[in-house]
N, C-alpha and C positions, 0 to 999 in steps of 0.2 A: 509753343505750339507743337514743335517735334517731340517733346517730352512725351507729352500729352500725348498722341498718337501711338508713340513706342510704349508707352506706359498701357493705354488700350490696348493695341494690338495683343503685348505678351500673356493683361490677363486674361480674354477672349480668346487664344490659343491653350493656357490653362484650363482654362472649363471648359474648353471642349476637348481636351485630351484626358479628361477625368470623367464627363460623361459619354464619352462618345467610342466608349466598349464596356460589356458587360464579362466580368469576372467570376465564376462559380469554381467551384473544386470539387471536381470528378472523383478524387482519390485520397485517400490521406494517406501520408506518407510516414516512413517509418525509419529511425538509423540501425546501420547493422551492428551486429552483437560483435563486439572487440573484446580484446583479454591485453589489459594495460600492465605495463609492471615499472613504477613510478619512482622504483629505486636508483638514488645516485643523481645525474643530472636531470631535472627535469626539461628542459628545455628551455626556448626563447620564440620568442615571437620578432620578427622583424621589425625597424625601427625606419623610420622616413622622415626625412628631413625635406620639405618642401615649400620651395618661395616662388612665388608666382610673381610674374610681373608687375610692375606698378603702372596703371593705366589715369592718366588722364584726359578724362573728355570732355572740353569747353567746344562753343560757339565762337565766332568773329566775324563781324562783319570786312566784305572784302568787295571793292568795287571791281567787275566785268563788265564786259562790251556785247550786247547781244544784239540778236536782229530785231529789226520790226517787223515783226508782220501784222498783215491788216488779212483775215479769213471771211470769205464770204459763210452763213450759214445758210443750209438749207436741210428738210427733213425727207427724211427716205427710210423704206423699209432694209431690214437687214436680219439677216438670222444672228440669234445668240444664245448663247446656252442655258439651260434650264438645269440646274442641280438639284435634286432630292435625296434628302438624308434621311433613310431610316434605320433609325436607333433599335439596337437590338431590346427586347418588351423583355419588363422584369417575369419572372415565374415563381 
C-alpha cells in the first residue's frame, strides 16, 4: 500500500513538473571565436570515482501501544482553500 502511494505520488509530481511551465527560446546562442594551439600535451579531463551508499529499505511489522479514542462526529462549516492552476497557453 506504501509502495503504491510513493510510486503515485512521484509520478504525479513528474507530470506536473514537466507540464507545469512552458519553455521557448528567446535567443539563440552562440560560442566565442577561440584560437586553439593543440601542440604537445593536450589535456585531461578530470576522473571521479563515486560510491554511493547502499541503501536498504524493507517493511516489518512491529507491535505498539496506542490510545483509544472514541470521536464524536459532527458537521460544520469551515473555510478551506481553493487553488487554481493556470498553465501558461501554448503560442
Amino acid at each position: 500500500m506504501y509502495k503504491k502511494f510513493l510510486y503515485s505520488s512521484l509520478s504525479l509530481a513528474l507530470a506536473l513538473s514537466t507540464v507545469g511551465c512552458d519553455v521557448e527560446q528567446t535567443e539563440d546562442g552562440r560560442l566565442p571565436d577561440v584560437d586553439v594551439d593543440v601542440s604537445g600535451d593536450p589535456g585531461n579531463l578530470p576522473a571521479y570515482d563515486v560510491d554511493g551508499p547502499d541503501v536498504d529499505v524493507s517493511t516489518e511489522e512491529a507491535e505498539v501501544t496506542v490510545p483509544d479514542v472514541d470521536v464524536d462526529m459532527e458537521k460544520k462549516k469551515v473555510t478551506v482553500p481553493d487553488v487554481d492552476v493556470d498553465l501558461p497557453a501554448d503560442e
